[in-house]
Biotite code that builds the C-alpha atoms (Angstrom):
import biotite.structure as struc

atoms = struc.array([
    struc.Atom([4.118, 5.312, 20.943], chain_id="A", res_id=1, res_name="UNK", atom_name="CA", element="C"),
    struc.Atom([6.672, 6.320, 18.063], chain_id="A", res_id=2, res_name="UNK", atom_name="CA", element="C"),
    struc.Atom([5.744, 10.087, 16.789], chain_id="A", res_id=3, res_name="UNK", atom_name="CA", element="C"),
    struc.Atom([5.663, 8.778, 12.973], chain_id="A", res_id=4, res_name="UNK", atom_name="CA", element="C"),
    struc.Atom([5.317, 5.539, 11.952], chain_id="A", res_id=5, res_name="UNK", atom_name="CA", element="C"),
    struc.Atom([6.141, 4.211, 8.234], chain_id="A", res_id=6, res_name="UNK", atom_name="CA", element="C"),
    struc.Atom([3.879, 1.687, 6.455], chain_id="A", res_id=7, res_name="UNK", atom_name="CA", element="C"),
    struc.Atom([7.470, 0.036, 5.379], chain_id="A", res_id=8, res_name="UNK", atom_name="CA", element="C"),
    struc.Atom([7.641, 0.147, 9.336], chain_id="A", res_id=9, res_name="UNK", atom_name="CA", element="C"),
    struc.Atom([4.338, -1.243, 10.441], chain_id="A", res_id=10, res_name="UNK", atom_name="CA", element="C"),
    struc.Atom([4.351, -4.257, 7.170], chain_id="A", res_id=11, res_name="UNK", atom_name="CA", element="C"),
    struc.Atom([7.688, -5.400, 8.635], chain_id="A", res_id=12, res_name="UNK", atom_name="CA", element="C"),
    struc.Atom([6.359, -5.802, 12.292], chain_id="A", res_id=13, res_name="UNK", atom_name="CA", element="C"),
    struc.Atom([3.517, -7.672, 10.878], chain_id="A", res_id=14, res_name="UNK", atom_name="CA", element="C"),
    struc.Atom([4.932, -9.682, 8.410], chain_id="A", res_id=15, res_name="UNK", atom_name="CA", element="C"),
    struc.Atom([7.684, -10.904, 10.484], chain_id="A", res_id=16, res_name="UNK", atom_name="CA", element="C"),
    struc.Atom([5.263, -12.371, 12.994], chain_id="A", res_id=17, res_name="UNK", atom_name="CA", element="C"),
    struc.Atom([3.261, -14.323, 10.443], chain_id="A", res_id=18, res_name="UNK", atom_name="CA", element="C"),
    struc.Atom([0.936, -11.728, 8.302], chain_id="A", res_id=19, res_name="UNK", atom_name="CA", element="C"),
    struc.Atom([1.147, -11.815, 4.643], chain_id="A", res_id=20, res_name="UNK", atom_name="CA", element="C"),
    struc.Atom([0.415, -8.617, 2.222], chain_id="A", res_id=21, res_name="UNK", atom_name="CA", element="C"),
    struc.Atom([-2.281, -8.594, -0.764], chain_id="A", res_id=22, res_name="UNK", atom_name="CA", element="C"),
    struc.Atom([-1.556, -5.398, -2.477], chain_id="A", res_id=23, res_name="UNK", atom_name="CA", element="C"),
    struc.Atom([-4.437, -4.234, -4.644], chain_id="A", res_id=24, res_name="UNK", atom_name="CA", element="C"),
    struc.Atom([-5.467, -0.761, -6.706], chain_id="A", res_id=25, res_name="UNK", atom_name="CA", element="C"),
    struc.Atom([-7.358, 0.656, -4.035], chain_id="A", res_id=26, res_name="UNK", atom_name="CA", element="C"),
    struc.Atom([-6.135, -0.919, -1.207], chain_id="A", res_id=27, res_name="UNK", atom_name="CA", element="C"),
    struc.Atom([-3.712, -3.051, 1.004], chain_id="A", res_id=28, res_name="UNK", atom_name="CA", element="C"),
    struc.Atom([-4.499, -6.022, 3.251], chain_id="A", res_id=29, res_name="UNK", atom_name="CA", element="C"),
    struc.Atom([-2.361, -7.670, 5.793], chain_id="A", res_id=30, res_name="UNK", atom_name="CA", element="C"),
    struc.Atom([-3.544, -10.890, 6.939], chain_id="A", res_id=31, res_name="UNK", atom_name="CA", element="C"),
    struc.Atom([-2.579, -13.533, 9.904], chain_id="A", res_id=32, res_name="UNK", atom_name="CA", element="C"),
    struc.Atom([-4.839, -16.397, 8.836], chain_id="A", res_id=33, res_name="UNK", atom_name="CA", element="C"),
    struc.Atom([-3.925, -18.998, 11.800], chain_id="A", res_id=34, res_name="UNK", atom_name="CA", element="C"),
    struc.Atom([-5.974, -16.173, 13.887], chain_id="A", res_id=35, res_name="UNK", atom_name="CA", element="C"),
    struc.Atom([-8.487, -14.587, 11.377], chain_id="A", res_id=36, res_name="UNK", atom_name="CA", element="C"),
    struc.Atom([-7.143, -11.198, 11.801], chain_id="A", res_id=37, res_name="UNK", atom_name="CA", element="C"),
    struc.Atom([-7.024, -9.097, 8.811], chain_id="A", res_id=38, res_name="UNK", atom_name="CA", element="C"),
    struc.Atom([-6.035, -5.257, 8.577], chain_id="A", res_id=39, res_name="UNK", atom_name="CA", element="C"),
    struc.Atom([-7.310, -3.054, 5.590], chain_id="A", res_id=40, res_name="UNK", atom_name="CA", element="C"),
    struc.Atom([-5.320, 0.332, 4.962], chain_id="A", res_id=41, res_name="UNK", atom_name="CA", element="C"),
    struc.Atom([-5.684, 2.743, 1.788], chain_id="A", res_id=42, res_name="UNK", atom_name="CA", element="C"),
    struc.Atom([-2.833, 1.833, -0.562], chain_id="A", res_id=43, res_name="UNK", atom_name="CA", element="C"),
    struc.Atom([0.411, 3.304, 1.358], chain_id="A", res_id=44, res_name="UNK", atom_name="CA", element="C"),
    struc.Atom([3.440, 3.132, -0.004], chain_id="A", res_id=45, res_name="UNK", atom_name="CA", element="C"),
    struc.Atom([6.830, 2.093, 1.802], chain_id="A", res_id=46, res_name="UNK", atom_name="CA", element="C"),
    struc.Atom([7.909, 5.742, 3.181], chain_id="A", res_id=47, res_name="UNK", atom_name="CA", element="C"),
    struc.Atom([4.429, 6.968, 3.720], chain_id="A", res_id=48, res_name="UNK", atom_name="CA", element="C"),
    struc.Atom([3.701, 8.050, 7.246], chain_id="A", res_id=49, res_name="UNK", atom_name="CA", element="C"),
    struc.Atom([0.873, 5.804, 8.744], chain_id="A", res_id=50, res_name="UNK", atom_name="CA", element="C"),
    struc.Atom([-2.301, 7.161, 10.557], chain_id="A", res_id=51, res_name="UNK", atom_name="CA", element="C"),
    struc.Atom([-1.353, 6.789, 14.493], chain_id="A", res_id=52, res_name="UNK", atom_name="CA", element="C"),
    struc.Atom([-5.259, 5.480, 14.207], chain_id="A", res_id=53, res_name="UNK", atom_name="CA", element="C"),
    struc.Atom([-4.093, 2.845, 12.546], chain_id="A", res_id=54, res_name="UNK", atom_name="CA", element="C"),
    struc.Atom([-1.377, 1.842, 14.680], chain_id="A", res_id=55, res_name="UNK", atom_name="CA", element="C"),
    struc.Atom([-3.069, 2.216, 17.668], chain_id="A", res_id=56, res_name="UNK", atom_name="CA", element="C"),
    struc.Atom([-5.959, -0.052, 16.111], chain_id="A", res_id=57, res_name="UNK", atom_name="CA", element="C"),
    struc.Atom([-3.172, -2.482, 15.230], chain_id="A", res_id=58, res_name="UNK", atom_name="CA", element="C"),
    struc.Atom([-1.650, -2.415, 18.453], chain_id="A", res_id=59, res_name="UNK", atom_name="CA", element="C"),
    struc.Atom([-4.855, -2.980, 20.403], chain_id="A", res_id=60, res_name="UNK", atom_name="CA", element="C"),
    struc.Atom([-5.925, -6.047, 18.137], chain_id="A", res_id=61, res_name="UNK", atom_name="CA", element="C"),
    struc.Atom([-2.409, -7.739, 18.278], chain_id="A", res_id=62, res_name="UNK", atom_name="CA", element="C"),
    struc.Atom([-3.104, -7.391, 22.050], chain_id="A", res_id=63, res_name="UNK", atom_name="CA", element="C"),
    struc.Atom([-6.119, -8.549, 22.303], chain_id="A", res_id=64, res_name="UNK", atom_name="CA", element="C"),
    struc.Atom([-5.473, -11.829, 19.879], chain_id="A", res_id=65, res_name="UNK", atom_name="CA", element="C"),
    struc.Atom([-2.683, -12.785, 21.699], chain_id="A", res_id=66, res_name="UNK", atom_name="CA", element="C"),
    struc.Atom([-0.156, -12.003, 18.727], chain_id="A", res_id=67, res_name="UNK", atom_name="CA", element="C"),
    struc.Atom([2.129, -9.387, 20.119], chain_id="A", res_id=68, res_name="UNK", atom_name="CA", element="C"),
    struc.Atom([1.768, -7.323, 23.679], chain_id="A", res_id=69, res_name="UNK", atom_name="CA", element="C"),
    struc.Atom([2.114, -3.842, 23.552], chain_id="A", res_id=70, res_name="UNK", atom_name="CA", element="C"),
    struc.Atom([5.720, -3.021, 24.650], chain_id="A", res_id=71, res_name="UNK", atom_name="CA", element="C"),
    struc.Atom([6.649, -5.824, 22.047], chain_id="A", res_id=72, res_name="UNK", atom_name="CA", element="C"),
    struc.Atom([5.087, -4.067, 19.596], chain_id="A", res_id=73, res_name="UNK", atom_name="CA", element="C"),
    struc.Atom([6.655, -0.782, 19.792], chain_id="A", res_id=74, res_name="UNK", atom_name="CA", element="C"),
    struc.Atom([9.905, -2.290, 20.309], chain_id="A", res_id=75, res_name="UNK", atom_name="CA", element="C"),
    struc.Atom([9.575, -4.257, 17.006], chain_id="A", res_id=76, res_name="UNK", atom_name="CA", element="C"),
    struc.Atom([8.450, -0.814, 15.530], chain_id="A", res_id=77, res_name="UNK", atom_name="CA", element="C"),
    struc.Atom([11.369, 1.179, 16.648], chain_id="A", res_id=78, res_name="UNK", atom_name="CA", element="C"),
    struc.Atom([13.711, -1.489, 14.931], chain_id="A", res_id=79, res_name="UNK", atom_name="CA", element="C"),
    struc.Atom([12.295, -2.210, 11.421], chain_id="A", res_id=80, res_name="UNK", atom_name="CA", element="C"),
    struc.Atom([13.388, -0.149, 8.940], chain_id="A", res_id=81, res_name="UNK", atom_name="CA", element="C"),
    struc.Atom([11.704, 3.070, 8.093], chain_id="A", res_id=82, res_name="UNK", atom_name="CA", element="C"),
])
């Protein structure tokens, strides 16, 4: 796994495989709703170094709902934009 991930990082794995953001005041939500899989994160902003918690929890769910294997993952990661 990356050392630091970016939430700029992580939304533009997700969204580019079908998840859409709702930004809110004390929270964001990134949703896939063709597989009911939803992710809830404290509001980050673009630059802001994501918990490797949260990665690995997003990691492990895109695996397990069929939506992106692991080595996929991280290679998407490594390419988006920080």
């Amino acid at each position: 796994m990356m050392k630091q991930v970016t939430y700029g990082q992580l939304r533009a794995v997700l969204e580019g495989i079908g998840f859409a953001e709702d930004r809110r005041a004390n929270g964001v939500a990134l949703e896939h709703r063709d597989s009911d899989t939803i992710f809830l994160f404290r509001p980050y902003q673009p630059e802001d170094a994501v918990r490797p918690a949260d990665v690995f929890v997003v990691q492990k769910l895109l695996d397990e709902r069929g939506l992106l294997e692991p080595t996929a993952f991280e290679a998407l990661l490594t390419k988006a934009p920080a």
